[in-house]
FIZA-860181 format. One record per residue (C-alpha): residue in one letter; x negated, y, z negated. Coordinates in steps of 0.001 Angstrom, whole numbers, padded with zeros to 6 digits, always signed. Each point is the difference from the previous one (the first is absolute). Example, Ala and Ser with C-alpha at 12.3 -4.5 7.8 and 13.67 -1.06 7.14 Angstrom:
A-012300-004500-007800/S-001370+003440+000660/
//
This chain:
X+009359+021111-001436/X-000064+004180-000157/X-001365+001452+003324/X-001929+002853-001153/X+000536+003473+000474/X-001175+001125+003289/X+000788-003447+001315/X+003348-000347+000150/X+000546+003795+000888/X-002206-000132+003037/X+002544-000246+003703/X-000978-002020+002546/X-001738+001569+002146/X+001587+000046+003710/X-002460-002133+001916/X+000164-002878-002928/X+002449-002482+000094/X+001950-000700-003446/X-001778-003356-000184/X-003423+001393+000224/X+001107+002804-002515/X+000950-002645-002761/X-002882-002323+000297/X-002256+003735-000380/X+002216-000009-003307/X-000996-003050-000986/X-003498-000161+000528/X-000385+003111-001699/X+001679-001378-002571/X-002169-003192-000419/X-002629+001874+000173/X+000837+001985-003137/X+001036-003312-001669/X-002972-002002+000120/X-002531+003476-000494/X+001807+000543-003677/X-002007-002374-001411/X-003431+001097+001380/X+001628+003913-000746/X+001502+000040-003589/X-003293-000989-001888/X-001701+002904+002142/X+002613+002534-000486/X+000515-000731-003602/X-001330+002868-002441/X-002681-000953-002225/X+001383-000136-003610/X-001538+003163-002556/X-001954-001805-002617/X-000376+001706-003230/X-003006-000747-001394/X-000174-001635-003381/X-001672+000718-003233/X-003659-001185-000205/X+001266-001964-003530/X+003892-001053+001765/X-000084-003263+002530/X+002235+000172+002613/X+001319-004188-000021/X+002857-000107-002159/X-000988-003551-001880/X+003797-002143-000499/X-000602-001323-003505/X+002846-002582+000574/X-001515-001360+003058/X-003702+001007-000582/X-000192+001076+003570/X-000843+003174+001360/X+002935+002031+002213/X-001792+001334+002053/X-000875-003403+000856/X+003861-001284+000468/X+001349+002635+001305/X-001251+000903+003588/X+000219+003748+001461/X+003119+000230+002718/X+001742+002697+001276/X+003490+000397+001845/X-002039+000004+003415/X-001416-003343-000992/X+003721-001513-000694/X+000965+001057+003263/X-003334-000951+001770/X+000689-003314-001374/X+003424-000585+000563/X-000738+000858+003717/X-002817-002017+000940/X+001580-003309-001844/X+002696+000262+002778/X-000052-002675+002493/X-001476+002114+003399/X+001430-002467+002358/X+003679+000208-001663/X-000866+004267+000263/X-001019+000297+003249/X+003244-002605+001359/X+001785+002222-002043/X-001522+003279+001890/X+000135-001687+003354/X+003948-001049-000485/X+001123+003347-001902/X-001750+001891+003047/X+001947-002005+002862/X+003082+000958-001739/X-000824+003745-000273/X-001018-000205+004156/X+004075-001310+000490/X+000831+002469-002278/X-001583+003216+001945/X+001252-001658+002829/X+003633+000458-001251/X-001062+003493-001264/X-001842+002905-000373/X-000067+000471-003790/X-003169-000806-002034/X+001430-001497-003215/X-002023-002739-002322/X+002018-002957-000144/X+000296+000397-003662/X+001703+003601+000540/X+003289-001916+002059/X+002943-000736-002564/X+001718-003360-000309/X+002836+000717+002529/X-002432+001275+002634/X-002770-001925-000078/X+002528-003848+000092/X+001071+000723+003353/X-003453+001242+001019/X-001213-003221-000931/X+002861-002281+001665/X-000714+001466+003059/X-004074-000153-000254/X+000607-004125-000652/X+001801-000302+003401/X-001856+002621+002044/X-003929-001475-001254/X-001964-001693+002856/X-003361-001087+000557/X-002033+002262+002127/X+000362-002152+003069/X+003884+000292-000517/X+000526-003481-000995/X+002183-000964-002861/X-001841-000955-003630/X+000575-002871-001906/X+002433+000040-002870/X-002097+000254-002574/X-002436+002322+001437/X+003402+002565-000223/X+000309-000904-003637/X-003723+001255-000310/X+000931+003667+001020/X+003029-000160-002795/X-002756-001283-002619/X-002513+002435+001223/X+002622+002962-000483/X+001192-001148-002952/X-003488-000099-001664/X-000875+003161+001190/X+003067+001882-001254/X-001022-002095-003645/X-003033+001554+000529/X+001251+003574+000181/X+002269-000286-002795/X+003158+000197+001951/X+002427-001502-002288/X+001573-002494+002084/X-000852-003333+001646/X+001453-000188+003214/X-000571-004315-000438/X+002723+000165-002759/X+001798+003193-000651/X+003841+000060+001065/X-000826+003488+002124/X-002148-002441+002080/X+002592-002616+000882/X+000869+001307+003612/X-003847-000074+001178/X-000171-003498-001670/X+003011-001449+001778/X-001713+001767+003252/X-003004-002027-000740/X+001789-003171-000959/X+002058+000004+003271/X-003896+001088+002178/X-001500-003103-001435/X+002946-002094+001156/X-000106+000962+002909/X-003332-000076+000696/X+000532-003263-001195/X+002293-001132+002570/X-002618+000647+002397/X-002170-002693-000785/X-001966+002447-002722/X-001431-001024-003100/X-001123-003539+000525/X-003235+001004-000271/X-002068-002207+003061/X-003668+001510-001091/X+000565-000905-003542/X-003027-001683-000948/X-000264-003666-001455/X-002531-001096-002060/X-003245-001877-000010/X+000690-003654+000145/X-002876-002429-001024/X-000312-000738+003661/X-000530+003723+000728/X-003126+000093-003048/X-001219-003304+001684/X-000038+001565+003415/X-001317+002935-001518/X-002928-002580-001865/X-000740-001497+003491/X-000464+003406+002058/X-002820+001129-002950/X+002180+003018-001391/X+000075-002307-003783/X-002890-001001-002188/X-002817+000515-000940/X-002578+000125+002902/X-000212+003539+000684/X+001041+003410-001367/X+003294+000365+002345/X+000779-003764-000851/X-000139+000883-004050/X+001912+003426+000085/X+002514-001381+001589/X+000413-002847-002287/X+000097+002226-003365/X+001981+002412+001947/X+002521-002852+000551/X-000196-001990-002976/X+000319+003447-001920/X+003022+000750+001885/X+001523-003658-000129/X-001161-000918-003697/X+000232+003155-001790/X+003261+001819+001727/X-002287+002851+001495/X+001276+002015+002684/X-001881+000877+002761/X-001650+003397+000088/X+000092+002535-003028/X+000557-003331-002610/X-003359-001674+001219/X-002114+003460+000613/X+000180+001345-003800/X-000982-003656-000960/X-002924-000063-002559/X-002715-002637+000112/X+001068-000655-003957/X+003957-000873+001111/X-001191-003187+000991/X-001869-001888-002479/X-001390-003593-000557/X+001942-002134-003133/X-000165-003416-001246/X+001697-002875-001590/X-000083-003557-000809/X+000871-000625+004038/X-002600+002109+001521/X-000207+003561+000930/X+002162+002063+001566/X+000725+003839+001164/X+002330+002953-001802/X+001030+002904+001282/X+000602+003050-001934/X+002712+002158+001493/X-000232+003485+000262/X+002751+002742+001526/X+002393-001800+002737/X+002501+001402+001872/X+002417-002058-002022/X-001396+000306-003346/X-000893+003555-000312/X-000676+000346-004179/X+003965+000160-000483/X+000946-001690-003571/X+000642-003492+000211/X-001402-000403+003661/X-002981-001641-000378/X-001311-003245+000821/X+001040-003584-002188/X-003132-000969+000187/X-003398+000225+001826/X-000008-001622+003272/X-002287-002669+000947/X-001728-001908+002593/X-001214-003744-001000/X-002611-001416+002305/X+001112-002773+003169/X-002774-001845+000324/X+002101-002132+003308/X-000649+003545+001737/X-003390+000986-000582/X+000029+002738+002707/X+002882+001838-001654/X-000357-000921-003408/X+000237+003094-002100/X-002504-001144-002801/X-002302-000931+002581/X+000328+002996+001972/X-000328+002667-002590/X-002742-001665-001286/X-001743+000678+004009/X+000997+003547-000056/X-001209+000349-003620/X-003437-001358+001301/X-000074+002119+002957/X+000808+003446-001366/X-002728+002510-001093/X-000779-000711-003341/X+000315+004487-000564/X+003772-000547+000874/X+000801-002929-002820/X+001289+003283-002645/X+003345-000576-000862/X+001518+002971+001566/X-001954-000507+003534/X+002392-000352+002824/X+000725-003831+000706/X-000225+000319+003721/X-003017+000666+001141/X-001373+001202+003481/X-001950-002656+002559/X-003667-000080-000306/X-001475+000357+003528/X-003776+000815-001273/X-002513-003024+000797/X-001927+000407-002481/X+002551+000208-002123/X+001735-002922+000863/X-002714-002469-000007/X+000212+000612-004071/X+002976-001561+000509/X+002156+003171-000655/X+002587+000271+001813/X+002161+002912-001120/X-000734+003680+000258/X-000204+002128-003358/X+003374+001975+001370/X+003618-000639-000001/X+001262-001337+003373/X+001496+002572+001792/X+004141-000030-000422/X+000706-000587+003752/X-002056-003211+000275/X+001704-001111-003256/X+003307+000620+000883/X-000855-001765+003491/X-001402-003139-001452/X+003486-001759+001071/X+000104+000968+003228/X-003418-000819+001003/X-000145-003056-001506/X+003642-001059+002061/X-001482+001081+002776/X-003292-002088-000707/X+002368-002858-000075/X+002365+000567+002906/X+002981+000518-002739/X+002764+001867+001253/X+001472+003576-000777/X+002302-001412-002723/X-002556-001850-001948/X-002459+003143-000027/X+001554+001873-002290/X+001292-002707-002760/X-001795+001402-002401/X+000609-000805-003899/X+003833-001935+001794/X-001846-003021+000068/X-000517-000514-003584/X+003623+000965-000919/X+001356-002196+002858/X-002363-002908-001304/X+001540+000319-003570/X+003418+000115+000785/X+000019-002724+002662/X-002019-002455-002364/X+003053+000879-002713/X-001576+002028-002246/X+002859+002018-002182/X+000412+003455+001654/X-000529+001881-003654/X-003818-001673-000014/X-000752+000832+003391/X+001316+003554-001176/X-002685+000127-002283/X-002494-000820+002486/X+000927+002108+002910/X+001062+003396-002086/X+003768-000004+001016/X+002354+001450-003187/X+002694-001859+001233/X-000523-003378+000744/X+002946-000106+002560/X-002048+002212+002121/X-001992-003228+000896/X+003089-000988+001826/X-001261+002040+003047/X-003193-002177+000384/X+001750-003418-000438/X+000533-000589+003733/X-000134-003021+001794/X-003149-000593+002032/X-000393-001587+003088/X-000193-003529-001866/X+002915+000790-001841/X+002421+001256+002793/X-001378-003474+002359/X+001059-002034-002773/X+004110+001663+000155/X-000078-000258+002758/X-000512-003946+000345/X+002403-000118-002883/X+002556+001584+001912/X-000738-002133+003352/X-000058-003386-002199/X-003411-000408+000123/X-000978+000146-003815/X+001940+000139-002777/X-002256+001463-002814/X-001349+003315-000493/X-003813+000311-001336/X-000176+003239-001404/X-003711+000184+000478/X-000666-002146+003519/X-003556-001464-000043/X-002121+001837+003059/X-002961-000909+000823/X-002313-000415-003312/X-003050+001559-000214/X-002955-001818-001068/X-002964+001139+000045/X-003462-002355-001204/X-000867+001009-003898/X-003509+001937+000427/X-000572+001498-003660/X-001016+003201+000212/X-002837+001175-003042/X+001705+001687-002921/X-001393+002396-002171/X+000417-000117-003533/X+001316+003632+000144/X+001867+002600+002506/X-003353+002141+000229/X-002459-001178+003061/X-003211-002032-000850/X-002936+001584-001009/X-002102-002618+002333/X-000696+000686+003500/X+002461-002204+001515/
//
């Protein structure tokens, strides 16, 4: 990241502390980022056209192809590469990057006076700076971080030196071993203190948790809460999603109706992920589905498409309409039986579907925020190979899965009768408490489009 002229000349003045000077920085610097794409189009010079003989045509007709160029070939300039390159960036990875990078400078003019971008400090300077910043960091209340919240700043660093083309990695380079010991020996001690076991980790959704969640009216199909939440989830646990971005920039057309000699059944088409991102090679196997349950009517993900389908504003059935739709609150309205606004829901109810749902429920903390974990703990715990859950989930390395094959709360009760001589097998998957609901079919329409009839 350059700071722009003007920006990283400017002192601090005397009344502002260095923290409050850096995060000015940065905001201005955000600021500039995420205008460039509403600025370069604007500011870019409109191209001299020399008009062409009454008798000449300007397409130049490919007689191999028998296509026009002007008709492959679309009109981009530099500012459009950049533009591009810039807004496909993950904002969440550039603003921790920002946030972390900016910390570091405040330690930094706390050590100093000089005003030097990060990128400007040699090798042999900039290691020991470093060493020292990964012992010194606290939180703002003065408490210590956990280990791999430390790590974080070294990542954060290291991406935004890559980012200013500073010709070293200070994860891997030899003139970056000293600051990596000094982080090494942090995170072990840190350890030592009882760090880094990670008590608010959260666990995921059990089928006791969905029944509980059935029972207190937050799954099904009775109302327009009841059947977000229920795609929300089954889009999450079926289909890999992650919560937030992942689900907003769905399309109604991602999810579509198919059929076979069993019945029908849902597929998802994929688009951007964080994990698979357009690189070569990274795409999905194959396209994920979601085959109907009819022993859980209330969460079955045939049936309850099928309700949303019906209940959506027939305008918003285009393929490129948002898949999330806003709640319906007009009388009138709703006595058609529609149910769904023509708007996308807003992003903070979305990403707070979870949450209120849990709290619906009376779940706790740790089972709010589960996420898409319960499908890739569900997988691996029923012994499905690590390389097809992979596929599912997005990971490129199927030993990343490793991290979500924990033992749950079954799992750990069952070791530890084994150790006391209770037992003396292990059930990989322990049976909880089945959920059953009463088989109430649902009408199905022959297509993903909502009736015509009044319903």
């Amino acid at each position: 990241m350059q700071i722009s002229e003007g920006t990283a000349e400017r002192k601090p003045d005397k009344q502002m502390t260095s923290a409050s000077w850096w995060t000015q920085i940065f905001d201005e610097l955000y600021k500039k980022k995420t205008a460039a794409a509403t600025n370069a189009k604007a500011m870019e010079p409109e191209p001299s056209v020399t008009p062409a003989p009454a008798n000449h045509s300007t397409t130049t007709w490919n007689t191999t192809t028998g296509s026009s160029a002007s008709a492959r070939f679309a009109n981009v300039s530099t500012d459009d590469v950049s533009v591009l390159v810039s807004t496909q960036k993950n904002i969440n990875t550039e603003m921790k990057t920002m946030r972390e990078v900016a910390v570091f400078e405040e330690w930094r003019q706390s050590m100093t006076t000089e005003i030097r971008r990060i990128e400007d400090i040699q090798p042999p300077e900039l290691d020991p700076l470093l060493g020292r910043f990964y012992l010194s960091v606290r939180k703002k209340n003065g408490e210590e971080y956990e280990p791999d919240s430390i790590s974080s700043y070294q990542k954060s660093i290291d991406r935004h030196l890559r980012n200013a083309n500073y010709g070293y990695s200070i994860m891997r380079d030899e003139l970056f071993q000293k600051s990596r010991d000094a982080l090494a020996a942090k995170r072990k001690q840190l350890k030592a203190t009882g760090k880094g076991n990670l008590p608010k980790k959260s666990q995921a959704i059990t089928e006791d948790h969905e029944k509980a969640l059935v029972e207190a009216g937050q799954l099904g199909i009775h109302s327009p809460n009841a059947v977000l939440n229920t795609i929300w989830l089954n889009n999450t646990k079926l289909f890999g999603l992650r919560g937030g971005d992942e689900q907003r920039q769905m399309k109604w057309a991602d999810v579509s109706v198919a059929r076979d000699e069993n019945g029908e059944y849902l597929v998802y088409n994929e688009r951007l992920t964080k994990t698979r991102c357009g690189e070569p090679g990274n795409t999905c196997k194959f396209a994920p589905r979601a085959y109907p349950s009819p022993s859980k009517a209330q969460t079955c993900p045939v049936t309850v498409y099928r309700a949303y389908a019906k209940r959506r504003p027939e305008a918003m059935n285009f393929d490129d309409a948002p898949f999330y739709l806003g709640i319906e609150y007009v009388t009138s309205t709703l006595q058609r039986g529609i149910w769904f606004r023509k708007q996308q829901m807003d992003v903070n109810k979305l990403n707070m579907i979870m949450k209120s749902m849990a709290n619906a429920a009376g779940l706790s903390d740790t089972q709010q925020s589960q996420r898409e974990k319960s499908m890739r703990e569900r997988l691996l715990d029923a012994g499905v190979p690590p390389n097809i859950a992979a596929q599912l989930s997005g990971h490129k390395n199927p030993t990343s899965l490793n991290r979500y094959s924990t033992a749950n709360e079954d799992q750990q009760r069952q070791i530890s009768n084994i150790l006391s001589g209770v037992r003396n097998t292990f059930d990989p998957l322990p049976s909880t408490s089945s959920v059953s609901y009463p088989y109430q079919p649902y009408h199905l329409f022959p297509d993903r489009h909502l009736p015509t009839e009044a319903q």
